[in-house]
Every structure is written in structure tokens, then in C-alpha cells.
C-alpha positions, 0 to 999 in steps of 0.5 A: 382565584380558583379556575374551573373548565368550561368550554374546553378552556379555564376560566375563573369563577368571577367570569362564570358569575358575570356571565350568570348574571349577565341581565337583559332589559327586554324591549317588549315583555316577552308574554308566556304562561307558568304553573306552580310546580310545586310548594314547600318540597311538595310536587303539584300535579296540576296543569293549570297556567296563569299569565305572566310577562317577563320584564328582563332576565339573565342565565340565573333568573327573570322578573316577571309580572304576574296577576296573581298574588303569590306569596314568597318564602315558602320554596314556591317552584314555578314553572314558566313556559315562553318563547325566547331565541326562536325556541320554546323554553321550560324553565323553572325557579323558586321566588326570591322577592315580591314588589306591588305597586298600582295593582301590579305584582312583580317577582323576581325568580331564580332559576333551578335544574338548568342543565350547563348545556341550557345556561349556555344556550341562554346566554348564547341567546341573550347576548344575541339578543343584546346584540340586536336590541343595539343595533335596533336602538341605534337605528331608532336614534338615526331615524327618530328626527328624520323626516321619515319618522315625522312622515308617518305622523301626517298619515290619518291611518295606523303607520309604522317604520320597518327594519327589514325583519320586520322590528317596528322603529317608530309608530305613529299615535293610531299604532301606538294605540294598538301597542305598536312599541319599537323592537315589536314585530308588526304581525304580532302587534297587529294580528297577533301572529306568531310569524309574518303574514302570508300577504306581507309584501315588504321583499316586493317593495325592496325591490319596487320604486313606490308604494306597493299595495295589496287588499286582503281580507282579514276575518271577513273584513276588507283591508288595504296594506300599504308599503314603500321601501325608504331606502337602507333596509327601512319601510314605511308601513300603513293600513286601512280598513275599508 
């Protein structure tokens, strides 16, 4: 088996494949944009994105579920714009195969023109993610028959369970409604921030014995946030529009 340098060191090429092909199933589809880049070797000078989410991916390609009905087999770039690992990814890939189901498009791509520099990044940011997502399921077994998790069942508002950075663990039905899933983060389930609310005051309650309340006001209507710290990091987390 022949060996080739990467980082500094010889490793063989079964290693390098593994490491491509490394695939992570995403707790909650990571949402972004893409554009057709270009057809059948033609560049495509438009700007105009369509939705996707991306459903899983690795240091080769994605699956992504996308509305619009692309063909496939005719050397389609599309570049897809997203967040992932705390960074704005620009990535392109060529369509490789097509699946429709209940109105539903699912495609799955391969990347092209990523740099060494980029593919290294990206598994460095998938195993990351990896990482967390095991850590997050573990916590979310240890808490799912814990009367903790039963708890926010009784409360007649949107409730959830916290992890310190913010990860939603278990959700009662009047969250579940408004896509509260675990893994997701409560800003963007609920407000649909991109990082966590200016009157978030789950530090105060780490640090307060009881509930800690606070009334906001949230496109000129009135809100009062509740939290009471569980101990190990975990909060109870609930709201009401008054």
C-alpha cells in the first residue's frame, strides 16, 4: 500500500479514504442556501439561491434536501452556502444521484475544488461535531426517564431541558410544536437567533438556588422567561406570553 504525506507523517491511502468518507448524521439539518454554479462545463453567472438542508455529510460530499427539481447526470456545480463549526462554508459539488419521496427531493453531492487545507478543516470540525453529538446523547439517555424530563410534561407552557451551551435535551409537546428537537439550541428554535438572547439569564441561575425570572419584550409583546438550574449543568427552561 502505497503511503502519501499528510501532515508531516506517512499515512496510507485506506486512511485518507476513511477519513473522506468519515459521515456524520446531523442532529438537526443544518439550514443554508445554494446556486447552480454552473451546467455541462458552462459557468452560470447568477446569484439567485434556493434553500436546502443538509441532512449529513463527510470531507467528500453532503446530502442535502432541496425543493427544487434538479436533474442529475448533466455536470450540474452547485454551490452551497452554510454555517457549520462556528464558520461560513462555500462549498461546491457536482450531483451524483436523486431520490423523491412524499414531495421530497434528496440529493446527494460530491465535493470538488476543496483545497487540503479545507478537507482538513472539515474533518477536524466533523469529528468535533461527532464528538458533541455523543456526549449530547448520552446526557439525553441519562435524563430521558428522569423525573426531571417528566417534570416539564406538567408545565402548561413551552418547556425545555438546557445543557449549559444552550443544546435543547428533552422538550415538552407545546415546544415540540415550535421545533424544539434535541441537539437544537433554544434561540433558534424559539427566536430564531443566530446566537443567545441578550436577556438569557441561565449563568444567573447556575448560580441562584430557585427559579430565576425575567419579562422581556419581544417584537412589542410581553414575555416572562423562566429558569431553575437541575444541577450538573442541566436547566429547566420555560416561558409565557402574558
Amino acid at each position: 500500500m502505497p503511503y502519501i504525506p499528510i501532515y508531516g507523517r506517512g499515512v496510507t491511502m485506506s486512511f485518507v479514504d476513511n477519513r473522506r468518507n468519515f459521515r456524520v448524521s446531523l442532529v438537526v439539518p443544518i439550514q443554508g442556501k445554494a446556486r447552480i454554479a454552473s451546467v455541462n462545463h458552462t459557468e452560470i453567472k447568477m446569484d439567485k439561491y434556493f434553500p436546502i438542508s443538509i441532512l449529513d455529510f463527510s470531507a467528500s460530499g453532503m446530502k442535502i434536501n432541496a425543493l427544487l427539481d434538479l436533474p442529475v447526470g448533466k455536470d450540474i456545480i452547485l454551490e452551497s452556502v452554510f454555517d457549520f463549526g462556528d464558520k461560513n462554508r462555500v462549498l461546491q459539488g457536482v450531483l451524483v444521484w436523486k431520490e423523491e419521496s412524499y414531495q421530497q427531493r434528496i440529493y446527494g453531492t460530491k465535493f470538488i475544488n476543496l483545497s487540503e487545507k479545507e478537507e482538513r478543516q472539515l474533518v477536524y470540525d466533523l469529528n468535533k461535531y461527532q464528538l458533541s453529538k455523543t456526549k449530547l446523547e448520552r446526557t439525553k439517555c441519562s435524563y430521558s426517564e428522569s423525573p426531571a424530563a417528566k417534570m416539564i410534561y406538567a408545565i402548561p407552557y413551552p418547556a425545555v431541558l438546557l445543557t449549559a451551551e444552550k443544546k435543547i435535551i428533552a422538550a415538552n409537546d407545546l415546544s415540540a410544536k415550535l421545533g424544539a428537537s434535541p441537539g437544537a439550541k433554544c434561540y433558534q428554535v424559539y427566536w430564531n437567533e443566530s446566537k443567545a438572547c441578550s436577556f438569557c439569564m441561565l449563568g444567573e441561575a447556575h448560580r441562584y438556588n430557585g427559579i430565576i425570572s425575567n419579562t422581556v419584550y419581544i417584537k412589542n409583546k410581553k414575555y416572562i422567561m423562566h429558569w431553575l438550574c437541575l444541577g450538573k449543568k442541566i436547566f429547566l427552561h420555560y416561558w409565557r406570553r402574558v
